[in-house]
N, C-alpha and C positions, 0 to 999 in steps of 0.2 A: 504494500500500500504506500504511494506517493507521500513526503511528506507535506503538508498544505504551507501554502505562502503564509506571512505573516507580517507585520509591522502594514503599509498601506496595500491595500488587497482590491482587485474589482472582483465582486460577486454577480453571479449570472445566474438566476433562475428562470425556469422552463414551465409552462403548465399547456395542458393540451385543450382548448378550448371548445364547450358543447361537448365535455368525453360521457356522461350521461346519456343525451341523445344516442353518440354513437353507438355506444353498449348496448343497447334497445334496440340498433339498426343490423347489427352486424354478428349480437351473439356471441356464440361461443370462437367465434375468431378474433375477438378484440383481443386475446391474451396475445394474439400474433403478431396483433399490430402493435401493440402495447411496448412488445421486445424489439421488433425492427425498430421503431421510432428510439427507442433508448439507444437502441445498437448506434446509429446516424448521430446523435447526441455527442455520446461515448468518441467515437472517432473525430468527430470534429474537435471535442475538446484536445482530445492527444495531440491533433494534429500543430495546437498553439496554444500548448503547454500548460493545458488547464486539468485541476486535478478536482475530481467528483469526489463532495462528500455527504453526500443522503441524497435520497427520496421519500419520496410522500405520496400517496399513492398513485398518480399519473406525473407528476410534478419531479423533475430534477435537478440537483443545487452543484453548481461547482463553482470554481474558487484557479484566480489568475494572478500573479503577479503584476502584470500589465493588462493597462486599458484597451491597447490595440488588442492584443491578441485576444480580450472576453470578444467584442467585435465581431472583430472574424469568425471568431466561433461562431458564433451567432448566424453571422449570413455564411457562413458554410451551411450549417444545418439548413436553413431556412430554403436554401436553395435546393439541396437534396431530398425535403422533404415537400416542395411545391409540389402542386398537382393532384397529391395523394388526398387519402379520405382523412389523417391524421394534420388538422392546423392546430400549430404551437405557437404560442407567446411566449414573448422569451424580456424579461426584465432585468438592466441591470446597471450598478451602482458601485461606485468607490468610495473606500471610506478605510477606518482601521478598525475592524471586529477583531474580538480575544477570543484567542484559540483555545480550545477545550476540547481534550478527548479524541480528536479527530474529528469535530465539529466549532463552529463559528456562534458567538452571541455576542450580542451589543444592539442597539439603534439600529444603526446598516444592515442588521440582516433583516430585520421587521419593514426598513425602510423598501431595500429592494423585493421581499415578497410584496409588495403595497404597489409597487410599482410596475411588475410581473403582473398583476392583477388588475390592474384597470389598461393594459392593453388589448388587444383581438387575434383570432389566430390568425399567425404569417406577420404580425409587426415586432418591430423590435424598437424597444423605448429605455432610454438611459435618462441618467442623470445629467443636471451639470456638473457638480462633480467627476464624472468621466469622461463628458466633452472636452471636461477642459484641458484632457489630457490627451487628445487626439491632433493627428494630424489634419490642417487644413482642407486637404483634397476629399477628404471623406464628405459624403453630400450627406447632409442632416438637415431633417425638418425640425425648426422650433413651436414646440406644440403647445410654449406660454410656463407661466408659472401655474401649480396646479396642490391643490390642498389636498391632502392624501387621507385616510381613515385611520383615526390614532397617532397623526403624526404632526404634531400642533405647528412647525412653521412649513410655509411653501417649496415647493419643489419646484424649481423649473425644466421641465423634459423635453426631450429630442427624441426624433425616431431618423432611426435611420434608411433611407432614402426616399422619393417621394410619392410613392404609392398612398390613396386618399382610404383610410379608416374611419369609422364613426368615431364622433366625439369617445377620448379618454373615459372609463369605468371612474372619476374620483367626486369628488364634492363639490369643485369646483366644475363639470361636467355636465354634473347633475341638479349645478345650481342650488344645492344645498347649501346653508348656512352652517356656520362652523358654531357649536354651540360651545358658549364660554363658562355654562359652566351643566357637570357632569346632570345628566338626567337624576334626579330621586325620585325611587321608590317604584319606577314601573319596569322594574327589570322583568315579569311574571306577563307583563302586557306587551314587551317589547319581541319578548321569546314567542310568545304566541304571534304575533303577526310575521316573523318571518317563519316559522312553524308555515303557517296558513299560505303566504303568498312565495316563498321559497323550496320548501319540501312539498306540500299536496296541490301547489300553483293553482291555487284559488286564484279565479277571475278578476273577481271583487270584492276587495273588504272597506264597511264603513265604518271609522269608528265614531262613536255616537255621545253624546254628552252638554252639559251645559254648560254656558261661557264661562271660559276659567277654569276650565279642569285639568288642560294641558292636553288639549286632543293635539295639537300642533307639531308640537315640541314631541311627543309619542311619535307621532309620524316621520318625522324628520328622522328621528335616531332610528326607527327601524330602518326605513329607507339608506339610514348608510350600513347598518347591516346588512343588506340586499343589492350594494352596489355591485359584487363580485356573483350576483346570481343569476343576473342577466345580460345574456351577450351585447345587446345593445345599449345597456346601462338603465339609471335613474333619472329620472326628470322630473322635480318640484314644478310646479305651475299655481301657481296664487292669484286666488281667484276673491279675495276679498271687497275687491275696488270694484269689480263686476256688479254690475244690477240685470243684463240684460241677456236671458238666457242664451239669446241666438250670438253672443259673442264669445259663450265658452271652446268652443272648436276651433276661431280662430286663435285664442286666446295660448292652446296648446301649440299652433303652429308657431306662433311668436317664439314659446318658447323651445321649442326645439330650430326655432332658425329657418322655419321653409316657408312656403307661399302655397297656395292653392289647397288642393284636397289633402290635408292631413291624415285619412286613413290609408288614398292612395300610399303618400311618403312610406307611413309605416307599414303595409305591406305586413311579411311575414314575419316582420322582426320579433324579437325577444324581448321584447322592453317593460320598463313599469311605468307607469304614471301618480305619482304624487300632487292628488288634485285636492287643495287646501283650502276650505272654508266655502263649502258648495253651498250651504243652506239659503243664502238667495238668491239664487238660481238653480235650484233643484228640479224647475220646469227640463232643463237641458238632460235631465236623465235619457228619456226619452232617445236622444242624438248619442248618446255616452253609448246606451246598448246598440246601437246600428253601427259606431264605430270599432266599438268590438267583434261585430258580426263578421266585419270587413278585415280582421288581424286577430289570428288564430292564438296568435302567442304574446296580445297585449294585455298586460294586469293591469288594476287601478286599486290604488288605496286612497281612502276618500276619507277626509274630513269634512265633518257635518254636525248640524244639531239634529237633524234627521234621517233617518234612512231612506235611500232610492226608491226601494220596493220595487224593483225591477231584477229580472231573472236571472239567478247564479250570485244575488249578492250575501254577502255574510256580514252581519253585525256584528261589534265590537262593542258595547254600552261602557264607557269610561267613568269607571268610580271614582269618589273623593279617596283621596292618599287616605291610606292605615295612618295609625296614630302616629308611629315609629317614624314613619318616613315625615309626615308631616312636620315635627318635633324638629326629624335635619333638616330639611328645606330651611324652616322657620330659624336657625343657627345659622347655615349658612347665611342665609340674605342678612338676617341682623348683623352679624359679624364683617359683612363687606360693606354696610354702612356707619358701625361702632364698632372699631377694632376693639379685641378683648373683652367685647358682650360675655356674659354669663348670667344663665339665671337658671331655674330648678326645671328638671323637665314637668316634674306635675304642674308647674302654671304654665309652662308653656304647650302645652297639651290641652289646656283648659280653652287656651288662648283659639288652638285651631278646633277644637272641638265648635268653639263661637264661631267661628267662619265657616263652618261646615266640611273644613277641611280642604277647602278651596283651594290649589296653589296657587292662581291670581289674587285669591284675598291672602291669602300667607304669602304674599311677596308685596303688599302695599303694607300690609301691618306690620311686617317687620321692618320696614321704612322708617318708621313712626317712632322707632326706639331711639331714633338719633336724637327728640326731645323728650321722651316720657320711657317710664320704666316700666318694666311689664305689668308691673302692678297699677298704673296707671292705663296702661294701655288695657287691658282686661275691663276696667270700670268704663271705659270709653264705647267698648261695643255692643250696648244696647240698641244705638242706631248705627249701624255699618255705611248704609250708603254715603250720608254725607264726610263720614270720616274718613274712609278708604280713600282719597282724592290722590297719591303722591306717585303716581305712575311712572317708570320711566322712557322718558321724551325719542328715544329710538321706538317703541311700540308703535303700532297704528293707534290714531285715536282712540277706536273702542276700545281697546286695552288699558288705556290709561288708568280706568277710574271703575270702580267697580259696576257702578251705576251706569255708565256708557255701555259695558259691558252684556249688563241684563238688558238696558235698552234697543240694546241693537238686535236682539231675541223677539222681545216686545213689537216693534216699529215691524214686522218681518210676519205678523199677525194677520188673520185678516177680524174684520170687526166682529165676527160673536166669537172668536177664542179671544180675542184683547178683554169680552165683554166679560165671558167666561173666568177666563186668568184673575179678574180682579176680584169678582164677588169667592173665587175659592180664598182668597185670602183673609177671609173670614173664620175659616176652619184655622184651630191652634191644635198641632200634635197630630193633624194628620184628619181624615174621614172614612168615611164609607162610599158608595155609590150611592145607597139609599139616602144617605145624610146629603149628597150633593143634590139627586132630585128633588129632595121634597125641600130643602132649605132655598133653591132657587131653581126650578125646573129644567138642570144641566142635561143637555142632551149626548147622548153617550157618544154618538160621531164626532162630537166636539171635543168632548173629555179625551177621548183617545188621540185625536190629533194632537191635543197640551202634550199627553203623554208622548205620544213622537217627535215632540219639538223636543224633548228633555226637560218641561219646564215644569212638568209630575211627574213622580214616579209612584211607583207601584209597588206594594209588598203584599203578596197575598190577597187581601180581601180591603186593605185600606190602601187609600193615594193619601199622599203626602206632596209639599214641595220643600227642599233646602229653604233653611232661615232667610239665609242672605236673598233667597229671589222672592219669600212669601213678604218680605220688606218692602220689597217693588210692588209689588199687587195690593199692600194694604196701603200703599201712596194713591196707586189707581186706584182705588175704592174710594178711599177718604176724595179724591177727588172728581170722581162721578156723581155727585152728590146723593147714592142712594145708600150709603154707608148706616143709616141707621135703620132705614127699612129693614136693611140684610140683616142689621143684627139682630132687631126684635126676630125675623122669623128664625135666625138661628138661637135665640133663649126657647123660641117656643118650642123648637124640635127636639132640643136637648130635655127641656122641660115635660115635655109628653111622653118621653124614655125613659123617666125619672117615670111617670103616674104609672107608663105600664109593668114597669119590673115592680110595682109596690104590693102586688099581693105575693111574689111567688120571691123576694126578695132572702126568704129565709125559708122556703122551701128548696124542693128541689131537681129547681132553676138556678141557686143561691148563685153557684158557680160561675156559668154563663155569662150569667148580668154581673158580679163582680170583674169578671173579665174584661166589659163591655166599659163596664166603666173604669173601671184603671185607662184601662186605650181611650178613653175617652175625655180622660180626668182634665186633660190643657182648656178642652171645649168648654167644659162645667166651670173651669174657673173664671175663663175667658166670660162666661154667661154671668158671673158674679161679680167681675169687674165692670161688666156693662150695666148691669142692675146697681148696682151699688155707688161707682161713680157718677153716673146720670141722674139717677134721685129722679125727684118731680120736676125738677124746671123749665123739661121740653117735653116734646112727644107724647107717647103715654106710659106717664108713670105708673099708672095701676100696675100696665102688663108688668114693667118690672118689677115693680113691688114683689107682684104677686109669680114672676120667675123665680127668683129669688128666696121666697119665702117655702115653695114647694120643695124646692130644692134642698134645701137646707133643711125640714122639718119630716121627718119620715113619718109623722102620723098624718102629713097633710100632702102625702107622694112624693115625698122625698126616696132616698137612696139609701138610707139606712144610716146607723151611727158613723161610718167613712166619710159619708157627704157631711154631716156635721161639722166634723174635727177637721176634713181636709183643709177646704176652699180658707177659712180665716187665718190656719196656719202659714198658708203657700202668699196669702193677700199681705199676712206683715213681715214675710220674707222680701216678697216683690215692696 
């Protein structure tokens, strides 16, 4: 066994491109081809003095003294194996990796698999770093400076000579954003999307969620996980600024750089589509599935507050961060606005638990610590919207501010789910179906579409919405001016729940109806806050009185000794 160069080294990596498909095509002869292509490899290197040390399972690494001679290598092989059913990429890079074992670690050798990886088979792409150790007459195409995956400064590459390949597999490629700082907490969602659009090459996946949860930032990081799994590469396309469906398609060709029929372009390719913030223009599905009809092997990951509902797509529904993760978020952001922040993780836990766990509201709240201490800042968020305001100024507007945020959910409506949205904010702790009919005559097509905006959710047999957005809806309520209407009839529905569980209260029903009201218990207090703060001075005070008084009196259909003791304990809490 050769001994490997040492001190500054070019490294040359090999991977066979599309070797999956071929395997599928050709069967039990790929082991054949598998060994001739190594064999062509193998000789080229001897032939300029490069000495092979691993493989991986199509993929071969070897290791030159000189930069000219990795080169050669290179277009020897590339020439030898033109034509054939076997195209290889071939990456490589100068630098000084430490020797181990009969093997190479450091930077450089991460760097040049990275760069072996976002070319196509039959091209060969180096570094400057090894350009710059070439001679002149060599023809090399400059293919820019180019952000790699895990390789935080820019690369700028060359190919050598000038046959036209699809745009570089990298970030800058794909138009990806380099994110500054590491994802938390959805490593379990990140895995699964290229699970989904990588290994069982799902068509289309949406991920689904409300503003602020990080549907974006999700997408983006899987997407560079997937830049090596499509021959054709990634392509983000941001679709925020859009309003008008019938400009989504051109939209995509901008960004891939063509003109005319963008399904023609993409043809058979391999590609994915990273299409970000579709929900107003979600009419363009429609056009989404006929361009897929037209390209066998294009994927879309879709960001959305809703799903397409169109054929082959798979939802992704995006949670609030676990507590865990929330807790780092919330340290990191404070900490890169108040060096040496420190505080307890139980308040800070408290703190996202208050935002719903939001990481757009845990990244304006943690803003806030640069004046107020958590203990301040926790007493602060009883109204979220107006406080949340310190966005930062690189965001699109709706991001800035929380409230912008739901608003642009909101405005995206059409007039009975805005009408809908509002009077639900009426319910505290969540409802029923029956509780939303009979409290204002919600119509279920309606209800469900909230629900596919993201702006309800659902748990079994009750809907709910996130605090931070039921904030927004009791803005809209209090400002439709039927606010108190809705709430008498929501005392009285509660109130009549109250009369019927009174005979079977300590029979046995007990159970049931205890259950019913525990899950119900925010409503009932909610219904003694209205009764109680209102008094006689507007409306009709009897009803409340006499809400009020049922409620709380179990000889008079109340709820039992619970409803007593609860509501005045939880009243001189609040």
């Amino acid at each position: 066994m050769s001994e490997l160069p040492s001190g500054t080294v070019t490294l040359l990596f090999t991977d066979i491109e599309g070797s999956t498909r071929l395997l599928e095509e050709v069967g039990e002869g790929y082991a054949e081809l598998l060994g001739g292509h190594r064999q062509v490899l193998r000789d080229s290197f001897a032939r300029h003095g490069g000495v092979e040390f691993g493989t991986e399972g199509d993929a071969v690494f070897a290791a030159f003294a000189g930069a000219a001679g990795a080169v050669a290598a290179a277009a020897d092989a590339q020439r030898a194996l033109a034509g054939g059913p076997v195209r290889v990429r071939f990456g490589i890079h100068t630098g000084e990796p430490t020797v181990t074992d009969h093997d190479y670690v450091g930077l450089d050798v991460h760097r040049t698999a990275r760069i072996a990886a976002a070319g196509h088979g039959g091209q060969i792409v180096l570094s400057e770093a090894t350009q710059a150790l070439l001679d002149d007459e060599l023809e090399l195409r400059d293919l820019g400076e180019h952000r790699l995956k895990d390789i935080s400064t820019p690369v700028r590459l060359f190919q050598v000579g000038r046959n036209h390949f699809p745009p570089l597999r990298t970030l800058s490629g794909g138009h990806l954003p380099l994110e500054p700082v590491a994802l938390v907490g959805r490593r379990q969602e990140v895995a699964e999307l290229t699970l989904l659009l990588g290994t069982e090459r799902c068509r289309l996946v949406t991920v689904t969620g409300p503003g602020g949860i990080g549907k974006t930032s999700l997408a983006v990081a899987a997407a560079a996980e997937l830049l090596e799994s499509f021959e054709h590469g990634v392509t983000l396309v941001e679709l925020a600024a859009i309003t008008d469906p019938a400009v989504v398609l051109p939209a995509i060709a901008e960004a891939l750089g063509v003109e005319g029929d963008v399904a023609r372009h993409i043809g058979a390719r391999e590609q994915l589509f990273v299409l970000d913030n579709l929900e107003q223009v979600v009419a363009a599905a429609g056009e989404l599935s006929r361009m897929q009809s037209f390209c066998p092997n294009l994927s879309l990951l879709v960001t959305s507050r809703e799903p397409l509902r169109i054929a082959g797509e798979r939802e992704l529904p995006l949670a609030p961060l676990a507590e865990a993760a929330a807790v780092e978020l919330f340290r990191q952001r404070a900490e890169a606005v108040q060096p040496g922040f420190s505080a307890d993780d139980g308040l800070i836990a408290e703190i996202c638990s208050r935002l719903d766990s939001l990481p757009l509201a845990i990244e304006l709240a943690a803003a806030r610590v640069k004046v107020l201490s958590p203990d301040q800042l926790l007493l602060r968020l009883d109204r979220r919207l107006p406080f949340l305001t310190a966005g930062r100024r690189d965001l699109p507007e709706r991001q800035r501010t929380l409230r912008a945020t739901i608003e642009w959910s909101h405005d995206l409506l059409a007039a009975e789910e805005q009408r809908l949205f509002a009077r639900l904010g009426v319910f505290s702790g969540g409802w029923t179906l029956d509780a939303a009919e009979q409290v204002w005559d919600a119509e279920l097509d309606v209800l469900a579409s909230l629900l596919d905006k993201s702006l309800v959710r659902r748990d079994g047999e009750r809907f709910s919405m996130l605090e931070t957005i039921r904030e927004y809806a009791v803005e809209r309520l209090e400002a439709s001016g039927g606010a108190n209407e809705l709430r008498r009839r929501h005392a009285e529905y509660f109130t009549e729940l109250a009369e019927e569980s009174r005979g079977d209260y300590l029979g046995p029903a007990q159970a049931a109806h205890r259950t019913r009201f525990r899950e119900d218990w925010d409503n009932v207090r909610a219904v003694f806050r209205w009764a109680l703060e209102s008094g006689g001075d507007r409306g009709r005070p009897q009803a409340r009185r006499g809400a009020c008084d049922r409620l709380a009196r179990p000889e008079r259909g109340g709820g039992g000794p619970e409803l007593v003791r609860g509501p005045p304990r939880a009243l001189r809490r609040g």
